[in-house]
ZAPA-391978 format. One record per atom (N, C-alpha, C, O): residue number from 1; atom name; x, y, z. Coordinates in nm, 4 decimals. Atoms other than C-alpha are relative to their C-alpha. Layout:
N
MINU     k    a          X          Y          Z
MINU   NUM   CA          X          Y          Z
...
REM end
This chain:
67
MINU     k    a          X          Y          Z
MINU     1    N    -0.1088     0.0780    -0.0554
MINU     1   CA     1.3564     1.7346    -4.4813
MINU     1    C    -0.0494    -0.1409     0.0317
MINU     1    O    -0.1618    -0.1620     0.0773
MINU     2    N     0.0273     0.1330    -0.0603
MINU     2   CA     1.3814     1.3523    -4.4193
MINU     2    C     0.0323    -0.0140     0.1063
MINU     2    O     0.1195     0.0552     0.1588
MINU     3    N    -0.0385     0.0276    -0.1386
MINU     3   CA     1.3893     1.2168    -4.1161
MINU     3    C     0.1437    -0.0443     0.0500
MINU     3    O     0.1816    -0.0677     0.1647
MINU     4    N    -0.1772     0.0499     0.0109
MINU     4   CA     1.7758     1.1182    -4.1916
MINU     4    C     0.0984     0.1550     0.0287
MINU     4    O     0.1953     0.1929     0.0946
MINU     5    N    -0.0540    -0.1140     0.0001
MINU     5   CA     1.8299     1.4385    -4.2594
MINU     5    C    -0.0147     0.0978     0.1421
MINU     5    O     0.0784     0.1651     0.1862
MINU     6    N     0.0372    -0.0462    -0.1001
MINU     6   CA     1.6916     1.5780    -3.9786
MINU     6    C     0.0602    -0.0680     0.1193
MINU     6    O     0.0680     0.0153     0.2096
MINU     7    N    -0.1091     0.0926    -0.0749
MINU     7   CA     1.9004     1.3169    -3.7518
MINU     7    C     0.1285     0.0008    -0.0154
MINU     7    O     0.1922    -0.0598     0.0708
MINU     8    N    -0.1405    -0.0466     0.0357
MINU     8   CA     2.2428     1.4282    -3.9093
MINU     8    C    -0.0739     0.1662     0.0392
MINU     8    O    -0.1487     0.1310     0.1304
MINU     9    N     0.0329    -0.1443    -0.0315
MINU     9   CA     2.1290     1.7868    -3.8431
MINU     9    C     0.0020     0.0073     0.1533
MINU     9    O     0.0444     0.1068     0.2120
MINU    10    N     0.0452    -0.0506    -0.1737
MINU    10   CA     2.0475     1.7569    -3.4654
MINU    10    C     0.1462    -0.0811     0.0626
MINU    10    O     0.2236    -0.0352     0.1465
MINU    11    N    -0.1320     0.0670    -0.0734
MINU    11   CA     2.3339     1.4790    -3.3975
MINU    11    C     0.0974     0.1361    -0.0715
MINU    11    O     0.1842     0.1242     0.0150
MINU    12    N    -0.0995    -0.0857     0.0590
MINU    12   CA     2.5646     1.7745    -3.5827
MINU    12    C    -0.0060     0.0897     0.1059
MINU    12    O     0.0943     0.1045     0.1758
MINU    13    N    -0.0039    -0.0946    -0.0771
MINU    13   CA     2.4361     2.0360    -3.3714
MINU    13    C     0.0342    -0.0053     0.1874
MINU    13    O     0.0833     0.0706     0.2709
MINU    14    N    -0.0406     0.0615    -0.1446
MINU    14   CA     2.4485     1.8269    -3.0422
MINU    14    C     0.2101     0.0195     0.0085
MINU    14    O     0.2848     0.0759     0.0885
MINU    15    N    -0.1794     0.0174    -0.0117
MINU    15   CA     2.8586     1.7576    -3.1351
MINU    15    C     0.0416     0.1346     0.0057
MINU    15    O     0.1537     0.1763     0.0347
MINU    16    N    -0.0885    -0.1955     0.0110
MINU    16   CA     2.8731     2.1613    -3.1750
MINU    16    C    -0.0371     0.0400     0.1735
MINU    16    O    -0.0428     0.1618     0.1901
MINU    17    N     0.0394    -0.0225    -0.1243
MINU    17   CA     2.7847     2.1850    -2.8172
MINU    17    C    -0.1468     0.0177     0.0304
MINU    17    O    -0.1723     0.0458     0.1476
MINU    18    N     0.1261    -0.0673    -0.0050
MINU    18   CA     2.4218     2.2599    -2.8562
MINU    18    C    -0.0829    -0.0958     0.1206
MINU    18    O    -0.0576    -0.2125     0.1505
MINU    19    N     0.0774     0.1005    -0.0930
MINU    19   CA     2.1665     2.1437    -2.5910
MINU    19    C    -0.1464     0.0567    -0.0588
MINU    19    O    -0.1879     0.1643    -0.1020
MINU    20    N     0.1329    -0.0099     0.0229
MINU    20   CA     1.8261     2.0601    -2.6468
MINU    20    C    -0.0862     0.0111     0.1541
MINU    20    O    -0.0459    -0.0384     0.2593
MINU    21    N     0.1182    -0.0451    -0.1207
MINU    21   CA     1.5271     2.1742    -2.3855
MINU    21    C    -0.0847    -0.0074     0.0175
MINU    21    O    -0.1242     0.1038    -0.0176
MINU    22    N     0.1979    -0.0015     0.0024
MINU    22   CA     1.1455     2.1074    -2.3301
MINU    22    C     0.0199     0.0947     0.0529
MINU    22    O     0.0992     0.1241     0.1423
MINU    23    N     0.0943    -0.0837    -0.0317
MINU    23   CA     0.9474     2.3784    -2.3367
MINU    23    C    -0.0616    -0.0343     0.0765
MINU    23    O    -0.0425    -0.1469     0.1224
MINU    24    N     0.0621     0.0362    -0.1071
MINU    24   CA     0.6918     2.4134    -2.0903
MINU    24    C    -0.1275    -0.0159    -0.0660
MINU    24    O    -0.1612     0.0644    -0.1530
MINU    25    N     0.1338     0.0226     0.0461
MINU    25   CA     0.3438     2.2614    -2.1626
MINU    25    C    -0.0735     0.1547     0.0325
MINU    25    O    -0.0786     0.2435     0.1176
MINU    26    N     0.0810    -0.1589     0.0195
MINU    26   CA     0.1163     2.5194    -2.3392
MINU    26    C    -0.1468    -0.0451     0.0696
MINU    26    O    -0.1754    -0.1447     0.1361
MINU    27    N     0.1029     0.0376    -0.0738
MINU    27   CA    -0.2409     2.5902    -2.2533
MINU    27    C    -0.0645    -0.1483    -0.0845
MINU    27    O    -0.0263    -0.2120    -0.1827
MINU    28    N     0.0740     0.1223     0.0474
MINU    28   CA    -0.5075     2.3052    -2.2792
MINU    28    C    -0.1123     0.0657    -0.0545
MINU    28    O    -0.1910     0.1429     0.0001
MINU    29    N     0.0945    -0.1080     0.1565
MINU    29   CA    -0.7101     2.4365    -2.6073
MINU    29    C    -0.1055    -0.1431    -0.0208
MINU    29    O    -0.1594    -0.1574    -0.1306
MINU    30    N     0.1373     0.1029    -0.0018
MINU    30   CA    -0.9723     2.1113    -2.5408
MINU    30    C    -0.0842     0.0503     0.0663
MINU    30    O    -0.0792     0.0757     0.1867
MINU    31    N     0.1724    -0.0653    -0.0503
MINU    31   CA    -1.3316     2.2492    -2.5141
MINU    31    C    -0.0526    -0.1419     0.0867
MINU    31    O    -0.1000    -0.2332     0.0191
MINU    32    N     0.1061     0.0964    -0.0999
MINU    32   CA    -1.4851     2.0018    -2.2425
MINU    32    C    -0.1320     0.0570     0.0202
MINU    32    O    -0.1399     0.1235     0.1235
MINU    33    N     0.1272    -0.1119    -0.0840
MINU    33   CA    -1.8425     2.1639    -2.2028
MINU    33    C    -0.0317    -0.0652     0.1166
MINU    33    O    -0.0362    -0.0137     0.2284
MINU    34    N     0.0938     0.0373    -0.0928
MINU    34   CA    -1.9989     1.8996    -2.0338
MINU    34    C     0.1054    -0.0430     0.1662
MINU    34    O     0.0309    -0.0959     0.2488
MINU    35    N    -0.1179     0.0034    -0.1101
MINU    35   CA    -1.7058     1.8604    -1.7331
MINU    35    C    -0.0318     0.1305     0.0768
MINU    35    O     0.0769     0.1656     0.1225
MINU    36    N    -0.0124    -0.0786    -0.0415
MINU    36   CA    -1.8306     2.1695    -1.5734
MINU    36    C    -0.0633    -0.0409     0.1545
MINU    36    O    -0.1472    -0.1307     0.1612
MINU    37    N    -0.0184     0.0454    -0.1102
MINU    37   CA    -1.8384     2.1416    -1.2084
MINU    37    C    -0.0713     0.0724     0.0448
MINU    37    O    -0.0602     0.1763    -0.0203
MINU    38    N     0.0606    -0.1231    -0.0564
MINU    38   CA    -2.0942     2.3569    -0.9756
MINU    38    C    -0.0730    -0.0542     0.1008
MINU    38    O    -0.1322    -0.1620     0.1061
MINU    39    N     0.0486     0.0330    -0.1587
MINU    39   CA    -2.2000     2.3940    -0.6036
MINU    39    C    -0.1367    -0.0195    -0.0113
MINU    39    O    -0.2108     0.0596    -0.0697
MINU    40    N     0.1444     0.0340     0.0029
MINU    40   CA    -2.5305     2.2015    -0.5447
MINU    40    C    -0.1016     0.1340     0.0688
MINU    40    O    -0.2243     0.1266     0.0751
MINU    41    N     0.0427    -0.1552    -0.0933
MINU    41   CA    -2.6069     2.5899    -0.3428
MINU    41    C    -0.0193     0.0995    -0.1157
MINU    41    O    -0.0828     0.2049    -0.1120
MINU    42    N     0.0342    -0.1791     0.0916
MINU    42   CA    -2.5969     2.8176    -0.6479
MINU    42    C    -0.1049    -0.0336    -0.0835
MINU    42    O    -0.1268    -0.1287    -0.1586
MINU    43    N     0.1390    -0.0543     0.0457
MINU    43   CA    -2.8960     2.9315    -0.7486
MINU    43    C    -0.0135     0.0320    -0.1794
MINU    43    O    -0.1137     0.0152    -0.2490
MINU    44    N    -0.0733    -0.0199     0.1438
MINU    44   CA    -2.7409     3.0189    -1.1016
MINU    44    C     0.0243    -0.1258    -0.1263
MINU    44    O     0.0173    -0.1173    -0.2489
MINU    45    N     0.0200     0.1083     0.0345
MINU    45   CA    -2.7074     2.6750    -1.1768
MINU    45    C    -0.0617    -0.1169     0.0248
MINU    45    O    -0.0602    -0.1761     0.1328
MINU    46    N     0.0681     0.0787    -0.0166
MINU    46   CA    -2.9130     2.4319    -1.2729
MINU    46    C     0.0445    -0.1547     0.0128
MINU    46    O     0.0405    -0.2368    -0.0788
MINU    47    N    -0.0747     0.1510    -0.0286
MINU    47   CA    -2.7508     2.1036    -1.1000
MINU    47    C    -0.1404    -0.1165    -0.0463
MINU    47    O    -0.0985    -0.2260    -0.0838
MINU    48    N     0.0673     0.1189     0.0143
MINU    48   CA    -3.0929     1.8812    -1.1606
MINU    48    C    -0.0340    -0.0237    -0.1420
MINU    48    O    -0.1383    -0.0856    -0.1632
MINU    49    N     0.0183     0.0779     0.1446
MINU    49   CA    -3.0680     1.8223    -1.5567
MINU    49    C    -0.0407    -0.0721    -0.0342
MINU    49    O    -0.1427    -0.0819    -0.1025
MINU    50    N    -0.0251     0.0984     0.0211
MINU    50   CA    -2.9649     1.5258    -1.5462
MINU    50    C    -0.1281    -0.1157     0.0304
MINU    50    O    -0.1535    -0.2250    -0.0203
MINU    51    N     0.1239     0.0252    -0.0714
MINU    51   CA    -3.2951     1.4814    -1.3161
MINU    51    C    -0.1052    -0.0351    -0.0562
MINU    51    O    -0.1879    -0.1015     0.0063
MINU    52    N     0.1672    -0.1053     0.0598
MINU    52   CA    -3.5799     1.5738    -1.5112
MINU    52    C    -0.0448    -0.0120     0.0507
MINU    52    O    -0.0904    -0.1248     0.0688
MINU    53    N     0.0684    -0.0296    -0.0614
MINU    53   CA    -3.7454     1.7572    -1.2800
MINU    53    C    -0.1153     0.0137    -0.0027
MINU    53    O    -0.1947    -0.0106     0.0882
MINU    54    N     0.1299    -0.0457     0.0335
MINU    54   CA    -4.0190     1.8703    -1.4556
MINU    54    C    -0.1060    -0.1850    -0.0585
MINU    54    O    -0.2267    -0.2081    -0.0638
MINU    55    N     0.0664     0.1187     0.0162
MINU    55   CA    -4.1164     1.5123    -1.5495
MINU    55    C    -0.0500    -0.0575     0.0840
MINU    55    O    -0.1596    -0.1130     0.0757
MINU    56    N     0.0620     0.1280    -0.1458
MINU    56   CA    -4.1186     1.3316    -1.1730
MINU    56    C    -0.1022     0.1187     0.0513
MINU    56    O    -0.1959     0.0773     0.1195
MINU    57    N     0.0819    -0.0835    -0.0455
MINU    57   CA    -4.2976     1.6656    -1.0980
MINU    57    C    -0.1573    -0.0041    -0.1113
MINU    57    O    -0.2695     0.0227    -0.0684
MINU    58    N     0.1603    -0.0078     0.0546
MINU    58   CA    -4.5903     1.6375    -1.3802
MINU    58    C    -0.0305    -0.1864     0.0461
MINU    58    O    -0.1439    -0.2321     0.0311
MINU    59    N     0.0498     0.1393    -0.0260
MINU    59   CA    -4.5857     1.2458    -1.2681
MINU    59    C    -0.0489    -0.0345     0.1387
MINU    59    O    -0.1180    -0.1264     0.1827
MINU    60    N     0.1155     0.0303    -0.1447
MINU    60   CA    -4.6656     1.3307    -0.9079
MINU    60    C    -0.1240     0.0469    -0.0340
MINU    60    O    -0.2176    -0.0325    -0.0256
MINU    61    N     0.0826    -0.1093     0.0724
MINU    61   CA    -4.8977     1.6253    -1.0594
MINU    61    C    -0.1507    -0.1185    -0.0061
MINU    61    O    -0.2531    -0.1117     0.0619
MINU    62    N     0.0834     0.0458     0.0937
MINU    62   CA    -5.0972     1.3659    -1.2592
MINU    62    C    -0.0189    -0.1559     0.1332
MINU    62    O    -0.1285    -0.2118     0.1366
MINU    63    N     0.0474     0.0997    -0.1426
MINU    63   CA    -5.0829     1.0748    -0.9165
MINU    63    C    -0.1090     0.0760     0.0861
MINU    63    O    -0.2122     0.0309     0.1359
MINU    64    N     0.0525    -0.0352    -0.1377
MINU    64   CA    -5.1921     1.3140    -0.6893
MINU    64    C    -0.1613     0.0827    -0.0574
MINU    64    O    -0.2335     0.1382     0.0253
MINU    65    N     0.1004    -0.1201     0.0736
MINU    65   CA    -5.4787     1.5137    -0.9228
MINU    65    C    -0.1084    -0.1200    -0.0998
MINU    65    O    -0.2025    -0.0884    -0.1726
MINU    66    N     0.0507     0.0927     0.1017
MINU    66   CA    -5.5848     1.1607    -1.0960
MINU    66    C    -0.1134    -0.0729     0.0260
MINU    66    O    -0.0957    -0.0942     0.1459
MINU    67    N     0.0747     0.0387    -0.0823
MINU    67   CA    -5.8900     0.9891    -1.0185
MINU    67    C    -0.0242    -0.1410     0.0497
MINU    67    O    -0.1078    -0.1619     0.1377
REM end
């Protein structure tokens, strides 16, 4: 169908009494991984990533052990 056509079709069906309706927004099917949110308390997650821990920790390591 053209878009003409499809505009005589809906104005036709409107003049027959018809009403049009939004639906209700479906789910949200966007994968976000990195948006995940978590209490700086759980043990389960590792909040210091972003940190690198293990780096400022071999850089005291190698201050405090250096001669």
């Amino acid at each position: 169908m053209t878009r003409t056509e499809i505009q005589k079709a809906v104005d036709n069906y409107l003049q027959k009494g018809g009403k049009i309706t939004k639906l209700p927004d479906g789910p949200n099917f966007r994968f976000e991984p990195h948006d995940v949110k978590a209490a700086p308390s759980d043990p389960k997650v590792d909040v210091t990533i972003t940190e690198t821990p293990t780096t400022q920790q071999q850089m005291d390591y190698m201050e405090d052990n250096s001669l």
